[in-house]
C-alpha positions, 0 to 999 in steps of 0.5 A: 500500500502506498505511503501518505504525507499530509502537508499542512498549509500550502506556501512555499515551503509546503509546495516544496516539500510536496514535490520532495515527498512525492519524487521519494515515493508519497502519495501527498496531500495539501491542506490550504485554508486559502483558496489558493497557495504561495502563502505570502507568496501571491499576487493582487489586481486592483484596477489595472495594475499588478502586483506581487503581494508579499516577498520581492526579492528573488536569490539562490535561483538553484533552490528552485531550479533543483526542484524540476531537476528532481522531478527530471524537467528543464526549470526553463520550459516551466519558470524563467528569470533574469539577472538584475545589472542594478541590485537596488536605488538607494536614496538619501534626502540631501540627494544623495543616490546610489545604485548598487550594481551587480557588477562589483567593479561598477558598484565600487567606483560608484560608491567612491564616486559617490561617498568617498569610501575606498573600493577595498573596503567594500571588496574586504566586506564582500570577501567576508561575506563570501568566508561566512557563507561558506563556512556557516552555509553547509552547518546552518542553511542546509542541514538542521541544527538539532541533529548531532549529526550536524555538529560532528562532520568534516564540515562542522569541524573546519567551521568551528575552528574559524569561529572567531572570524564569523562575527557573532559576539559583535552586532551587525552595526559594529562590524560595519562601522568597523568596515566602512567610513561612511556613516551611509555604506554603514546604513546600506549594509546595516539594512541586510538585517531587515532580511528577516526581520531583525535590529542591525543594533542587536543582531549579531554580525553573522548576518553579514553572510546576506549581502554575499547572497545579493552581492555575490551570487546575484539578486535575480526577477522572474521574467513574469513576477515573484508570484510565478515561483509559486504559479510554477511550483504548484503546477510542478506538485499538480503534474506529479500527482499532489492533491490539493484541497483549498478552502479546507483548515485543518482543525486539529493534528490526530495523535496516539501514543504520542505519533501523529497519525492524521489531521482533522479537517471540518467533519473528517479526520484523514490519516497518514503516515507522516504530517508535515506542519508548513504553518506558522509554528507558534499559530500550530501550537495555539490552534491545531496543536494546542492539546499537545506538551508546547514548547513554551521557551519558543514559543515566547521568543521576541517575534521579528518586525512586520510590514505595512504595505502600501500597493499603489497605482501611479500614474506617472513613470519615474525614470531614476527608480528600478526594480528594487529602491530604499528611500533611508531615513535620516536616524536608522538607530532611532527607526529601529528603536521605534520599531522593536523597543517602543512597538511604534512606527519612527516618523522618518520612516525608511521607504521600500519601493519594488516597481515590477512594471520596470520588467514586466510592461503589463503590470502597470498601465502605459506611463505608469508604476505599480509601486510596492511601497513598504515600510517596516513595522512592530509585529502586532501587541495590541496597537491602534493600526488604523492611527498607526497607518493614517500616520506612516502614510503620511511619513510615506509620502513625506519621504517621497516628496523629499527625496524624490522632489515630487508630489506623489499623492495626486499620482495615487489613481489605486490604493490598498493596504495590507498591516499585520493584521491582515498579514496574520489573518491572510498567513496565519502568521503569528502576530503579522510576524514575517520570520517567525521569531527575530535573530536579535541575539546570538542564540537566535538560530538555536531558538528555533523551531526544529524541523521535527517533533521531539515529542510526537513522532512522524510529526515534522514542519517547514517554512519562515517560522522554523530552521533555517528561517523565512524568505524564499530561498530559507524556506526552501532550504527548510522544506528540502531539510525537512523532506530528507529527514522522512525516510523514502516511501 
């Protein structure tokens, strides 16, 4: 008889792990209390333009790749992308502009152009970068930390005998402030911490490893948006027998003796084998696992920031802006003061803006943007969200105005707004979190949700919330984690 995998919750780690399972010989079953999968990972339409609803930045290209190649398809004849030449438009208030080009030569001249910073600086900063991922990449990323296995390898051992030279009993902000001059390289590479929702002030200097990712490897655009990792791998599960039931949340994880052996879904119980949880783990243990022993030192780790997102429809094309752009505030450390210490949103907010119309024409009306315009924000305690988003947008658009020497309110023809309220409501993500728990101490990889049970047998998870952590390429990584740990069918 064939074995069977349940998969809770169909975002990008769950499409992932039902296409892993299925190659090793599942029969895979993907319950969705959405009426359509991706998770974070959607799209929205609102009058004409288009846009990607949650994560925009696109790195490790491969983690997708590696999938169709499993399944023994050219990624090329299912999901395309393209290489950036400009990875991000920074832009500062007394006019200052950078473009942060993939090439490392255009990019250093551009810096010294620009800030007077030497260009071995950065260079020296991209090589540790490099020496971080490489070392920390195979131990952290790719395999799980609460295995012994994983500590007690060749690997493992080269990596422990650099420790020192991985930054983590410094934070993030100073080994930057060691390695640059200028107070505005500092803040540019300060931002890597927002990757996964951490405080470059607390977070240790191990983050540095994400600009190699950027840098280094590459950021890159699916030729028909973010949202087609997801079209692509759905597709991908359906073609190799994955059988999805949308609209269908799952009630309760069925457990005897301490082994899963089912879920609960409306009047139905479904048995299994294995039961794969892709929801947010703190979410899980409140809801579908809540008559189970809780891990409750997790569950009260310090959540990351949210997001306030602002999808607007522009009716004018601006020729200085790209793919990706940062609009910094003028005072980082007070922003992320206001964001993790105070619960609030700081004045002077810095802006994110990701304008797909730039690469794909169709997503916005002829002369005219679809912005993506996000700022971070506290998780939710309890806040006034209404006050709270009537005042960043008008810190938005303030900052807009500044730096780019415009008016950008009449220009809004379409508008609407996701906090993290409706980021917990749409994702079950607790508290709008958008990585699960924060990395703002050293520990905070170890803090972690393990990608299995310790205490119910055949009951595994993936995705933003456990090991190795969010964004698309960790949440790949962790359904690929998870997946080799359930034995072939």
């Amino acid at each position: 008889m064939d074995k069977k995998v349940i998969i809770i919750g169909a975002g990008i780690a769950g499409l992932a792990a039902s296409i892993r399972l299925t190659v090793k010989g599942y029969q895979v079953k993907v319950f969705e209390a959405n009426p359509y999968p991706g998770g974070k990972l959607t799209e929205i339409n609102i009058d004409g333009y288009r846009f990607d609803a949650g994560p925009s930045l696109f790195t490790l290209p491969e983690q997708v790749e590696e999938l169709f190649a499993l399944a023994g398809l050219k990624t090329e004849d299912f999901f395309r992308y393209k290489k950036l030449d400009v990875n991000c438009n920074y832009f500062w208030e007394d006019g200052t502009k950078l473009s942060a080009y993939s090439n490392l030569d255009k990019f250093t001249k551009e810096v010294e152009h620009q800030l007077g910073e030497k260009p071995q600086n950065i260079k020296k900063a991209l090589d540790k970068s490099a020496y971080i991922y490489k070392y920390l990449a195979p131990l952290f990323m790719h395999r799980s930390l609460h295995k012994w296995s994983t500590w007690f390898n060749k690997k493992a051992m080269a990596s422990y005998f650099r420790i020192a030279k991985f930054g983590l009993f410094n934070t993030m902000n100073q080994a930057n402030h060691r390695q640059f001059k200028h107070p505005k390289l500092v803040q540019l590479f300060n931002r890597y911490a927002t990757y996964n929702g951490s405080n470059p002030y607390q977070t240790p200097a191990t983050l540095n490893i994400i600009p190699h990712l950027e840098f280094n490897k590459g950021a890159f655009f699916p030729t028909q948006g973010m949202h087609d990792i997801t079209v692509s791998l759905y597709n991908l599960a359906k073609h190799l027998g994955v059988n999805f039931h949308f609209n269908m949340a799952v009630d309760k994880v069925l457990v005897k003796d301490q082994i899963a052996i089912g879920i609960q879904a409306g009047d139905k119980s479904y048995k299994a084998d294995y039961i794969l949880n892709n929801m947010d783990m703190v979410t899980a243990y409140k809801t579908i696992l809540k008559e189970e022993e809780q891990p409750k030192r997790l569950l009260k780790q310090p959540k990351s920031s949210s997001a306030l997102i602002f999808y607007w429809g522009i009716k004018k094309f601006f020729p200085e802006l790209d793919l990706h752009n940062i609009l910094f505030s003028k005072d980082y450390e007070k922003e992320f003061k206001a964001i993790f210490k105070d619960k609030d949103i700081d004045d002077d907010p810095t802006v994110y803006i990701n304008i797909t119309s730039i690469h794909k024409e169709n997503d916005a009306p002829k002369g005219a943007m679809n912005w993506f315009t996000m700022i971070n924000v506290p998780n939710d305690q309890g806040q006034d969200w209404e006050s709270l988003k009537a005042k960043a947008r008008k810190a938005i658009i303030r900052k807009i105005n500044a730096t780019l020497k415009t008016d950008i309110e009449p220009l809004i023809e379409a508008e609407q707004i996701l906090d993290p309220i409706g980021i917990a409501t749409k994702t079950s993500s607790a508290n709008g979190a958008l990585y699960g728990n924060s990395s703002n101490n050293r520990y905070a990889a170890f803090l972690r949700h393990p990608n299995y049970s310790s205490k119910i047998k055949k009951l595994y998870f993936c995705g933003g919330s456990v090991h190795p952590g969010g964004g698309i390429p960790l949440c790949l990584l962790s359904a690929k984690i998870t997946a080799e740990m359930i034995p072939d069918a």
